[in-house]
C-alpha positions as CSV (number, residue, x, y, z in Angstrom):
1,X,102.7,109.6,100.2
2,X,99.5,108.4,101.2
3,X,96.2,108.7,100.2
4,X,93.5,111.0,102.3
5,X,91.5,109.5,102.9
6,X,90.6,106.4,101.8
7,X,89.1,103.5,100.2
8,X,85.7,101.6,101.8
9,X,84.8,99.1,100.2
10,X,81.8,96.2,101.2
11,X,79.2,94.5,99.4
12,X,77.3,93.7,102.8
13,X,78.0,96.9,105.2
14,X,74.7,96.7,108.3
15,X,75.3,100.9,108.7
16,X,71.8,101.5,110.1
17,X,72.4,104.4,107.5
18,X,69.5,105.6,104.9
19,X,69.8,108.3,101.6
20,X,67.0,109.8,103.4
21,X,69.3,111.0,106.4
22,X,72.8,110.1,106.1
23,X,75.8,110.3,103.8
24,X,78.9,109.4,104.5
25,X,82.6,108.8,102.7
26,X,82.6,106.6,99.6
27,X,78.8,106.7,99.5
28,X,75.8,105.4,101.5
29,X,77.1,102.1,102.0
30,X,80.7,103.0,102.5
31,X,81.9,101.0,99.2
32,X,82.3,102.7,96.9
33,X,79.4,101.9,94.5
34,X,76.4,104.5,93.9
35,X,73.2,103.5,92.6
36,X,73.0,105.1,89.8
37,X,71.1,104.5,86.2
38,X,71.1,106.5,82.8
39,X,74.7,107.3,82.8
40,X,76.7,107.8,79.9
41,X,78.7,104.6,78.3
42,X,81.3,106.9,76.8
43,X,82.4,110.7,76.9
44,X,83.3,112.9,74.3
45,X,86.8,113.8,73.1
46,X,86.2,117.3,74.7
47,X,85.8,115.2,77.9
48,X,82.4,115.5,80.4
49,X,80.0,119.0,80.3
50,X,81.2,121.0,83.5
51,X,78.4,122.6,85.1
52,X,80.5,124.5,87.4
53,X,83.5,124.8,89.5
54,X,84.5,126.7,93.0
55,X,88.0,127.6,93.5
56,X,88.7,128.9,96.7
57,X,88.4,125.7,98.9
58,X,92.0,126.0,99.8
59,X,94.1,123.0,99.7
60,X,92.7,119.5,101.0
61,X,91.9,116.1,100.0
62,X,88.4,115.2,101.4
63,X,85.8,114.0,99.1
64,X,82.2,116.1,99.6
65,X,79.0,114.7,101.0
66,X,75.7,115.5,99.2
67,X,72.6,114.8,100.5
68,X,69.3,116.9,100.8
69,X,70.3,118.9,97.5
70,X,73.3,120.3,99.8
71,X,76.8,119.6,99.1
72,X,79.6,119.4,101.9
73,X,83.2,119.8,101.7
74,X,85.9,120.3,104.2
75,X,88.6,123.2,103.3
76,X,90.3,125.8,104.5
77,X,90.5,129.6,105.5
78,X,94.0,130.2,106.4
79,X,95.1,126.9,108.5
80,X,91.6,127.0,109.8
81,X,89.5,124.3,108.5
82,X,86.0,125.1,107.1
83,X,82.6,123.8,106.0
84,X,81.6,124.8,103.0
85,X,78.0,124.4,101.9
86,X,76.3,124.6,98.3
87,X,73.4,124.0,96.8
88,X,73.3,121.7,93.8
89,X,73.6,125.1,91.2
90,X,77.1,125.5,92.9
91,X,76.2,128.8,94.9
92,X,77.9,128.9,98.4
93,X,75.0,128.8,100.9
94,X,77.2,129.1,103.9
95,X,80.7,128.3,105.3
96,X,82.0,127.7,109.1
97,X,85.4,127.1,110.9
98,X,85.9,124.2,113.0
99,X,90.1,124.3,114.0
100,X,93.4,124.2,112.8
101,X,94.2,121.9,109.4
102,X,97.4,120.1,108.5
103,X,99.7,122.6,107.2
104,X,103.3,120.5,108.0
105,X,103.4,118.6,104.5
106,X,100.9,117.3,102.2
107,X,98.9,119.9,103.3
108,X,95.0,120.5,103.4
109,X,92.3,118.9,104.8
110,X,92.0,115.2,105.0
111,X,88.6,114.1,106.4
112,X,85.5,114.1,104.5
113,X,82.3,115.2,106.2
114,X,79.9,112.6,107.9
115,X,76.1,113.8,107.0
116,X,73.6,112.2,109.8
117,X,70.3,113.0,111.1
118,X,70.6,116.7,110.2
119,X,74.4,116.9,111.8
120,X,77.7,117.0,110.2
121,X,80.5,115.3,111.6
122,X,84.2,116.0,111.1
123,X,87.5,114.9,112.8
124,X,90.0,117.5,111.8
125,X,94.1,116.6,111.0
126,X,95.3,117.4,114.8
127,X,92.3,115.1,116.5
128,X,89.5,118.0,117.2
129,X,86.0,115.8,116.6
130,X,82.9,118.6,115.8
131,X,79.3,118.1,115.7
132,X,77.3,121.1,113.7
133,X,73.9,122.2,112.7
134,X,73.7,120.8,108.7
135,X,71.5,124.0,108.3
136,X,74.2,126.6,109.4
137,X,76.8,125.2,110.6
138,X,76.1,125.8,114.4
139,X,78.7,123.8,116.9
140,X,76.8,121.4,118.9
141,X,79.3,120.0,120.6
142,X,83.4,119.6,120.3
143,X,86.2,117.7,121.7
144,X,89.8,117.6,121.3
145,X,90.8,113.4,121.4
146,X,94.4,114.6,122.3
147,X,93.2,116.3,125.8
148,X,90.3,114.2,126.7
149,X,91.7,110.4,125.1
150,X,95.6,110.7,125.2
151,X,95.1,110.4,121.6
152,X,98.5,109.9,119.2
153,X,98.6,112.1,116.3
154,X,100.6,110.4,113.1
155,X,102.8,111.8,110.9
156,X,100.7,113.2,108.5
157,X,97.6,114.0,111.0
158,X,94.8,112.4,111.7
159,X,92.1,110.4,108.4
160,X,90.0,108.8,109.8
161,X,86.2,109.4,107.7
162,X,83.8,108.9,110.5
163,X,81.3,106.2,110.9
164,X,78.0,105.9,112.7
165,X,75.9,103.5,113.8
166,X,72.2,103.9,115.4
167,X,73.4,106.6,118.2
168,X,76.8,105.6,118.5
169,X,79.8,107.7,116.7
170,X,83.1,105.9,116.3
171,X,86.8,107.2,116.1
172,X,90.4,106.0,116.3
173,X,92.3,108.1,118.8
174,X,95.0,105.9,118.7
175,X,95.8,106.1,122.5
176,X,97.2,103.5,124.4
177,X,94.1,103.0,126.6
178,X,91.3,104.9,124.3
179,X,92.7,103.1,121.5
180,X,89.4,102.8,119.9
181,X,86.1,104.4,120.8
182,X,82.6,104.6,120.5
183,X,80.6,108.3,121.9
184,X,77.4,109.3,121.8
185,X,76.6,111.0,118.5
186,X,74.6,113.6,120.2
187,X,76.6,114.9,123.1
188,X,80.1,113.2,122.6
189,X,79.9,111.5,125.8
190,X,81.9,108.3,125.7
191,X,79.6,105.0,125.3
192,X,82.9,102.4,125.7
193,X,86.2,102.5,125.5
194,X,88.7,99.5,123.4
195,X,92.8,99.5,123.9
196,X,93.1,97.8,121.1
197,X,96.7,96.4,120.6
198,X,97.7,99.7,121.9
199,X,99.0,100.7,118.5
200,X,98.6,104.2,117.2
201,X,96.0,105.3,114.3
202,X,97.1,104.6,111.0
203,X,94.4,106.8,108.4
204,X,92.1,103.8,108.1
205,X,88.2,104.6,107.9
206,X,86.6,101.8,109.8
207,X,83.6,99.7,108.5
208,X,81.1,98.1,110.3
209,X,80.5,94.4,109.6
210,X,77.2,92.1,110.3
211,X,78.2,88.3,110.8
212,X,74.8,86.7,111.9
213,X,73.5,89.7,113.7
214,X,76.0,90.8,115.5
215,X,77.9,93.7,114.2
216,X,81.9,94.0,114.4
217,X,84.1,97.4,113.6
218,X,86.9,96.3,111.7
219,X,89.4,99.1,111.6
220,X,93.1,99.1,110.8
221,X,95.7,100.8,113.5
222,X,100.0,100.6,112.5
223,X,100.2,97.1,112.3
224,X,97.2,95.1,113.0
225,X,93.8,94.4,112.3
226,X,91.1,94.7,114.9
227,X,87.8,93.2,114.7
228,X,85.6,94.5,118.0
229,X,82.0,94.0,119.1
230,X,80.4,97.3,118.8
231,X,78.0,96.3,121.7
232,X,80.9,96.6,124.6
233,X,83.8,97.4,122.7
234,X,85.2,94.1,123.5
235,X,88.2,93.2,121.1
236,X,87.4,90.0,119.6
237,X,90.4,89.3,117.1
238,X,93.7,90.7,116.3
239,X,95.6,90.3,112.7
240,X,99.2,91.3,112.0
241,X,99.3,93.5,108.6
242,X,102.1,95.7,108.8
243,X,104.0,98.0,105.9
244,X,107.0,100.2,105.7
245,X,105.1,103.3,106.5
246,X,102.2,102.1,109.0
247,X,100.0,103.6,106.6
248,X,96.7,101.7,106.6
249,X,94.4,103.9,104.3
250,X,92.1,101.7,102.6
251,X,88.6,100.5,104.6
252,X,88.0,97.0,104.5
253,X,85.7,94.7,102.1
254,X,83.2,92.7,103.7
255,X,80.9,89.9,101.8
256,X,80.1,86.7,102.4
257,X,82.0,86.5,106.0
258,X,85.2,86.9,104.4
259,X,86.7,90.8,105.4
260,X,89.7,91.9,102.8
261,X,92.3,94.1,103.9
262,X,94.9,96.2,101.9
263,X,97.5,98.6,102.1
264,X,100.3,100.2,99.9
265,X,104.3,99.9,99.3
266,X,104.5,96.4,98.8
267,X,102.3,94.8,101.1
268,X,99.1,93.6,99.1
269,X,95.7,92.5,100.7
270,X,94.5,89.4,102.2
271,X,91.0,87.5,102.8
272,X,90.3,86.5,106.4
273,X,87.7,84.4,106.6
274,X,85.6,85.1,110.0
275,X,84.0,82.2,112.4
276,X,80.2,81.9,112.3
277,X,79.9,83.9,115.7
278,X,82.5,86.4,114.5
279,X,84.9,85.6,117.5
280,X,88.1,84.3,115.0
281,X,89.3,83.9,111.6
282,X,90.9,82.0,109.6
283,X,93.6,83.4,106.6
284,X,92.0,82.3,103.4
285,X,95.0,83.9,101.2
286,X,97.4,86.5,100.7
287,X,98.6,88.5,97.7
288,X,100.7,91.5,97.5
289,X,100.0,92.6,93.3
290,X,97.1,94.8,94.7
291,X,98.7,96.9,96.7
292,X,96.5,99.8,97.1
293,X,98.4,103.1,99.1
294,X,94.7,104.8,99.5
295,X,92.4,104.5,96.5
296,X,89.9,101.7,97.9
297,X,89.0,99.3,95.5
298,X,85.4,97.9,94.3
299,X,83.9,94.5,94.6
300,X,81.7,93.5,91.9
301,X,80.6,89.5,91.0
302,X,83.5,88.3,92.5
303,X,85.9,90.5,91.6
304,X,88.2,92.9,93.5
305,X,89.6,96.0,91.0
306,X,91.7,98.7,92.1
307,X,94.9,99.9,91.5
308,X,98.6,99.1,92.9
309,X,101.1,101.3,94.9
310,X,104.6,99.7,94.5
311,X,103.1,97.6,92.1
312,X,102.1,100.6,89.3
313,X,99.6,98.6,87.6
314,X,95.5,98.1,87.7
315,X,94.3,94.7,89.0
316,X,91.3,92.4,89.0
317,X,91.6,89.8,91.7
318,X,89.7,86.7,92.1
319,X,87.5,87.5,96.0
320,X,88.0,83.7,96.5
321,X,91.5,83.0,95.5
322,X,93.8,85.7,95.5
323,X,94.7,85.2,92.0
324,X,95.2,88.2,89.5
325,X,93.0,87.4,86.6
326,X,94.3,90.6,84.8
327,X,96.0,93.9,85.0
328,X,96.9,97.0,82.8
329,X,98.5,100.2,82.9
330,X,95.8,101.5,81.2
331,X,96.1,105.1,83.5
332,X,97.9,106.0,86.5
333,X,97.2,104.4,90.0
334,X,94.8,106.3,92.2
335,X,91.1,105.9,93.4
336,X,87.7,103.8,92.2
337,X,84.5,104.3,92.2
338,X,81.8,102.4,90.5
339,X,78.0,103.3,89.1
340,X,76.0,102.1,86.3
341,X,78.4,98.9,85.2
342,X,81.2,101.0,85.0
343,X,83.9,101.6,86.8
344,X,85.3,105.4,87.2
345,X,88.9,105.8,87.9
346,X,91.0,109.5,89.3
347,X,95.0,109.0,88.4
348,X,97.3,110.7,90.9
349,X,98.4,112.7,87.2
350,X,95.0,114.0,87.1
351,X,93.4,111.8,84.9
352,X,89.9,110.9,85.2
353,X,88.7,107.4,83.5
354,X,85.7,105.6,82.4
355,X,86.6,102.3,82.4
356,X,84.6,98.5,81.4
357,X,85.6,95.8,83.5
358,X,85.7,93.0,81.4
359,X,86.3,89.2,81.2
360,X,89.9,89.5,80.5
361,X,90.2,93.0,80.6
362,X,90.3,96.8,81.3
363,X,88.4,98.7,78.2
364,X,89.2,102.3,78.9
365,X,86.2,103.8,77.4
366,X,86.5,107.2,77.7
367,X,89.0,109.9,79.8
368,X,90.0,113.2,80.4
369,X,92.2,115.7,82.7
370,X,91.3,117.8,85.4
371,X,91.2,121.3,84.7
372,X,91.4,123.2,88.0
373,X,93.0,122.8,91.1
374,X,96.6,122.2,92.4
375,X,98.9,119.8,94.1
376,X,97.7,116.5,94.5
377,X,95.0,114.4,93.0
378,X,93.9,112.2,95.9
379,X,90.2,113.2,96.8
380,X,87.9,110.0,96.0
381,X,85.2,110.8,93.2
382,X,81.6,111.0,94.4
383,X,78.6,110.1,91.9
384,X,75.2,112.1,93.1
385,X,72.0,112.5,90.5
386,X,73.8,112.0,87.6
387,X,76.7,114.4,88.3
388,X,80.6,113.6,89.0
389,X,82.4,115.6,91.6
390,X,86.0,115.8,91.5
391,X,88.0,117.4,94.1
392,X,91.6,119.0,93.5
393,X,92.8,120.7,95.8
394,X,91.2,124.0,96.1
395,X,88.8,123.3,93.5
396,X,85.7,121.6,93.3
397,X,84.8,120.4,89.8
398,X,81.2,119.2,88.9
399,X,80.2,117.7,85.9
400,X,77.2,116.3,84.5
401,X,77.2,112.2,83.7
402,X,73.6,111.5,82.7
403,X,72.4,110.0,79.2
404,X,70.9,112.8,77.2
């Protein structure tokens, strides 16, 4: 139905974030694109060299963190959901329950981990946010958004991949007061508050925006758009974008104060170009052949790729026009990645891609299907030191990417 978790995509993110001490969904920047080199340009027929797999993750559809040769990854024990920790060999260095995991439909896990300053941070499907020890898994601190926030759960449970900036931590409850908040990172204490349009959550992972040094969350709740000054929580602009199924799983593209926003069944994307002070916007266009359920999309040169929903086709789209240069049903929708010049592409049939972005065209390089797991394919890739990590459900697959 929808994608877990789901798609960040900038060129410019200010995330006052470093590879030293953070890591975070879709990458250090939140978009989607690692910086990687020495990669390989094409695969074998055999597909990629697996270095190793886990299988007992229990079903989910969070992507894993890696950062301080550690790997995170949200799973489950029963309908309990757990941290599990590896080292980069694979071996399980530690695992700890956090609360119950959506077990109603689709079921799993949904959130991926939030690395930061030696803490992980997770928001589980029925609104419990956790603060732990990144050594051992230790509760700091933890707090249920539905008692403290009159927070809304959705019909498939809370997504929402956390974000962080400086000391502040920042959720979606989705409550018609504490629509949108910001805490303190270290002691969940509550920094400001923002009702927001009053609107429920809607499985968007925020981004953080800098329009001439002043920064702006940009998140997505059932209908709208909300762009807010992370200072005082003071909502600065509101933007209609509804869909048939208020899912809004897909985090926003910033560059060149212009923020792109799209959703699945139908509905497309559109660039809203900000003022100079960040206080308005004005619609630059709209197109709906992009219509993206939950597999993010990349910005590169001017370009927007990812795939469609309703629309069962992969597009490039021009960032200043809205116009679809090409497409091609070159795999299955799903999610995007990018590293190295090359885009890397997981179908919802399992299907993993190394694809060429060309002038014209897609140039599917290379592919192969996923081995292990069950249910879904939904879990957005992750590139780390030459290795590609794809989740499937209870699996964990690793392989290894580098040139030779």
């Amino acid at each position: 139905m929808f994608k877990l978790l789901f798609s960040g995509i900038c060129i410019i993110a200010s995330l006052s974030l470093s590879a030293q001490n953070a890591q975070q969904w879709r990458g250090s920047n939140r978009d989607g694109k690692y910086n990687e080199t020495g990669l390989l340009k094409t695969w074998s027929a055999d597909g990629l060299k697996l270095l190793w797999h886990f299988d007992s993750l229990g079903l989910g559809h969070s992507s894993p963190a890696i950062l301080n040769d550690k790997i995170y990854i949200t799973g489950t024990q029963g309908e309990q959901g757990t941290i599990f920790t590896f080292d980069l060999s694979g071996k399980l260095l530690w695992k700890k329950e956090y609360g119950k995991e959506w077990f109603e439909s689709f079921e799993g896990v949904r959130s991926s981990p939030m690395i930061n300053e030696g803490k992980i941070y997770v928001l589980s499907s029925y609104g419990v946010l956790v603060c732990m020890n990144a050594e051992n898994g230790e509760i700091f601190w933890s707090l249920d958004l539905m008692q403290k926030y009159n927070a809304r759960n959705i019909k498939w449970g809370f997504t929402e991949n956390l974000l962080i900036d400086g000391n502040m931590l920042f959720c979606c409850p989705g409550g018609e007061e504490y629509n949108v908040i910001a805490l303190d990172k270290n002691t969940g204490n509550l920094i400001w508050k923002c009702a927001g349009k009053g609107e429920k959550s809607a499985y968007c992972s925020p981004l953080i925006i800098n329009r001439n040094n002043r920064k702006i969350f940009v998140t997505q709740t059932e209908s709208s758009i909300l762009g807010i000054d992370i200072s005082d929580g003071k909502l600065l602009w509101t933007h209609e974008h509804p869909n048939k199924w208020s899912v809004q799983a897909n985090s926003p593209i910033y560059n060149d104060g212009s923020v792109y926003v799209f959703s699945g069944y139908g509905k497309g994307g559109e660039l809203l170009k900000l003022s100079d002070d960040g206080n308005s916007f004005a619609e630059t266009w709209h197109d709906d052949s992009l219509d993206s359920k939950m597999g993010g999309a990349i910005l590169l040169d001017g370009k927007i790729y990812g795939s469609g929903d309703a629309n069962k086709r992969w597009f490039c789209v021009d960032w200043n026009t809205g116009k679809v240069l090409y497409s091609s049903k070159m795999l299955k929708v799903g999610n995007v990645i990018y590293a190295d010049g090359l885009l890397y592409c997981y179908a919802d049939d399992g299907t993993v891609g190394l694809v060429e972005p060309k002038e014209n065209e897609f140039n599917l390089i290379s592919s192969f299907k996923v081995p292990f797991g069950e249910k879904q394919h939904w879990a957005h890739l992750v590139i780390d030191n030459k290795k590609l990590f794809v989740r499937h459900g209870n699996s964990l697959m690793v392989y290894s990417i580098g040139e030779m």
